[in-house]
C-alpha positions in Angstrom: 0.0 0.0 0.0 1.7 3.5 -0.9 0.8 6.1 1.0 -1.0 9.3 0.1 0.4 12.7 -0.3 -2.6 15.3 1.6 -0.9 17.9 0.2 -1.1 16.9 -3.2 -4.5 15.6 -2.7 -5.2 19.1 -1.7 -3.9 20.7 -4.6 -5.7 18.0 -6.9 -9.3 19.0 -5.4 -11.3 20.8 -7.7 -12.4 23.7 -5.2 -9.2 24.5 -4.2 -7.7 24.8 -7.7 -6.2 28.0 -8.0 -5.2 28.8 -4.7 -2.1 30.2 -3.3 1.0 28.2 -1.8 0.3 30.5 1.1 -3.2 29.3 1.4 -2.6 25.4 0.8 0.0 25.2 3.3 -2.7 26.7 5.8 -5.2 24.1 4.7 -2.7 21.2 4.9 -1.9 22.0 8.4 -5.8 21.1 9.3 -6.5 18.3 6.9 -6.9 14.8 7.5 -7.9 12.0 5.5 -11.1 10.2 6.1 -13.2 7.3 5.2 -17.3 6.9 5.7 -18.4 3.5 4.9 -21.7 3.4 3.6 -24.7 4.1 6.2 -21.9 5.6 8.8 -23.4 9.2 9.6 -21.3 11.7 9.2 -22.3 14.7 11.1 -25.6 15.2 13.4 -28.1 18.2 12.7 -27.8 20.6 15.8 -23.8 19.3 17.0 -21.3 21.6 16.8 -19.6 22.1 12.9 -15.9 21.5 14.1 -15.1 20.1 10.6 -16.0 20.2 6.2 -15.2 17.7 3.9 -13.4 17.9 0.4 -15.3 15.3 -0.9 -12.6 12.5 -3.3 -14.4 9.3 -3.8 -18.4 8.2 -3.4 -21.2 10.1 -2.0 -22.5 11.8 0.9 -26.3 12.5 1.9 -27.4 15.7 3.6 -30.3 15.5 5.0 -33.4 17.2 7.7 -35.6 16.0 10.1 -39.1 16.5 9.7 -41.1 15.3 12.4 -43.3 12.4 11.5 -41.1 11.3 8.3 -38.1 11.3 10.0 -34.7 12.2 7.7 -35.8 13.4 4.1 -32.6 13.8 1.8 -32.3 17.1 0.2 -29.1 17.4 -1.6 -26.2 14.4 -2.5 -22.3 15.4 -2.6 -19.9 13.4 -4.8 -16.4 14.0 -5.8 -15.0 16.9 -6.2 -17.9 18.9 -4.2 -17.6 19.9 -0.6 -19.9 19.3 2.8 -20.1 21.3 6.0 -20.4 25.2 5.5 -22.0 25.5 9.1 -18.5 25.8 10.6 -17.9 29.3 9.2 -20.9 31.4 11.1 -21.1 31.3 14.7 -22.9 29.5 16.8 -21.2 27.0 15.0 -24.1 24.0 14.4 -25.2 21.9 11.8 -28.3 22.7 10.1 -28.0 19.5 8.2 -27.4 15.9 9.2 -25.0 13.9 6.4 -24.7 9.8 5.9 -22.9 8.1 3.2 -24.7 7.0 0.5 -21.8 4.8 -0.6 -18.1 4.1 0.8 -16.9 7.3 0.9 -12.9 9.2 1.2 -12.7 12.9 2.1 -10.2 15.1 3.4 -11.6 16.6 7.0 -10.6 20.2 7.7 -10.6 21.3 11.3 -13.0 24.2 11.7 -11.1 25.3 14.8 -7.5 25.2 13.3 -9.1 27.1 10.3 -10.4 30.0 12.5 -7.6 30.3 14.9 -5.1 30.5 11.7 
């Protein structure tokens, strides 16, 4: 098994194209690889948004509660797309709850490490 270079993952993601040396390095210092396997939920409506995903392989679910139907799906992520924009306006909660559709690998960015850099 080789192992993966984040940074050049980083650099290969679609909605970070373009972005400065100066920015990526700030990024890579608060990425991680992740995996979802398929049913695993990935964040909770109403928790606290300490993360967002650079979405590489498979598919991610957002979806809301609605009382009596339980959760209805309202959008799908795939490669190349990103989840999690509740971390950038305070109080810091999801709005959403996520689950992967399929097996799923993303790079997780730390919300705090973002705000504090």
């Amino acid at each position: 098994m080789h192992k993966e270079d984040l940074s050049e993952i980083l650099r290969q993601h679609p909605f970070l194209m373009g972005l400065s040396e100066e920015h990526m390095a700030t990024l890579i210092g608060c990425a991680s690889n992740i995996r979802f396997t398929e049913g695993e939920t990935v964040i909770h409506e109403g928790e606290v948004a300490n993360r967002f995903y650079l979405i590489r392989t498979g598919r991610l679910a957002l979806e809301m509660d609605v009382s009596g139907r339980g959760g209805l799906r309202i959008q799908t992520t795939g490669p190349g797309e990103i989840l999690g924009w509740s971390w950038l306006i305070s109080p810091y909660r999801w709005h959403f709850s996520a689950v992967a559709v399929i097996d799923t690998r993303a790079v997780a960015l730390d919300a705090e490490c973002l705000r504090n850099k």
